[in-house]
N, C-alpha and C positions, 0 to 999 in steps of 0.2 A: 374432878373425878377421873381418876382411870379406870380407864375400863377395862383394861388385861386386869387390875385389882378384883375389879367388882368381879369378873365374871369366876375368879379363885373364889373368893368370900361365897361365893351363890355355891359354887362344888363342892367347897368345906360344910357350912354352914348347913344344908339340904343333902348330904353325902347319904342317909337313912333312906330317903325319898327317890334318890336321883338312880340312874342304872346308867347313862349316859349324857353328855353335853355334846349338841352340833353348833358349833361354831357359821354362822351364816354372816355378819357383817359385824367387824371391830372398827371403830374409826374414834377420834380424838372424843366424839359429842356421841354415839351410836353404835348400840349395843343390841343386836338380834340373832339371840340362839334361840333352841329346840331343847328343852329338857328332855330326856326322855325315862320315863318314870318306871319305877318297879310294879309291874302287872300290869304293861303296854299301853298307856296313858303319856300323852304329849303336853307338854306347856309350853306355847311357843309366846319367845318375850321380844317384846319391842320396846327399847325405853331411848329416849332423848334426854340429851343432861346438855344445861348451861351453866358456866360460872358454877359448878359445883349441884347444882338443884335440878332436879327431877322438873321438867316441865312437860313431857310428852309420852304417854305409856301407853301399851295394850295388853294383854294378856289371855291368852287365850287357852284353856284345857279342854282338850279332846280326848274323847275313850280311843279306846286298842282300833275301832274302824273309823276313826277320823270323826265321827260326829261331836258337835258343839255341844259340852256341857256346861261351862258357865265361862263368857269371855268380858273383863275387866277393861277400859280404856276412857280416855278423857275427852276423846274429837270432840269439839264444842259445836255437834247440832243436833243435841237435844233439849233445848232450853226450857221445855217443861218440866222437867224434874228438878225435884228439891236438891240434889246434892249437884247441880247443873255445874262444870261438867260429867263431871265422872256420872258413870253408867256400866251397867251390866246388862248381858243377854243370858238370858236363860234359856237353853237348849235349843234355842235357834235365834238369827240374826234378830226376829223382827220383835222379841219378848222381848221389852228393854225398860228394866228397871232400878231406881235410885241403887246406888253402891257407895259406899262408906268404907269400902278397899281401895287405897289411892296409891299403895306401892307394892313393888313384889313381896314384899316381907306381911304385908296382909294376906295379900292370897296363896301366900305361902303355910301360914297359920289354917288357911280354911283347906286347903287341899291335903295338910298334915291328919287334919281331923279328918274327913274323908276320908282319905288313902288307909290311915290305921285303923278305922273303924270297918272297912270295910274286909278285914281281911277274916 
C-alpha cells in the first residue's frame, strides 16, 4: 500500500464531503490525517497497513466543538462483543457497541448519509 496513494484516493474520492486534509503522520505502514469536513466536522483517521492489508484502524468523527460523535476502531479489548474486535463509541468514549464498519470506506458511506442529510 502507499500511502501518499491512499491519502489522494481519500481527497479525490470524498472531495463532496472533505473542505480540508491535515497531514499528521505518513510513513511506509501509517497513515494519520484530519479530514476536515464541510460544516466544521472532523474525522481524524488512523490506519496501520501490512503487506497490503488493513490491520489496525480508528476513526474518529467529531462535531464543529470537538465532541465525540461516533468513533470506529479495532483495539482488541473488548472481547464481549459480537463483532470483537471492531467497535464503536457512541457519543462518548465509554458507550461501546458492536460495529460492522471495519474500514474508512464504511464510515465514509455513513458520514456521506449524515453530512447530506443533514443539510
Amino acid at each position: 500500500m502507499n500511502i501518499e496513494d491512499r491519502v489522494k484516493k481519500i481527497e479525490q474520492k470524498y472531495v463532496s464531503l472533505i473542505e480540508d486534509v491535515l497531514i499528521l503522520k505518513l510513513t511506509d505502514e501509517t497513515l494519520k490525517i484530519i479530514l476536515k469536513m464541510r460544516g466544521g466536522a472532523t474525522l481524524r483517521i488512523s490506519e496501520r497497513w501490512k503487506e497490503n492489508k488493513l490491520f489496525r484502524y480508528s476513526y474518529y468523527w467529531l462535531d464543529s466543538e470537538n465532541n465525540l460523535k461516533i468513533g470506529w476502531d479495532n483495539a482488541p479489548h473488548h472481547k464481549n462483543l459480537e463483532t470483537f474486535p471492531h467497535h464503536k463509541h457512541l457519543g462518548e468514549k465509554l458507550n461501546i457497541v458492536d460495529s460492522h464498519e471495519k474500514c474508512l470506506e464504511d464510515v465514509m458511506d455513513i458520514l456521506k448519509t449524515q453530512l447530506t442529510s443533514s443539510k
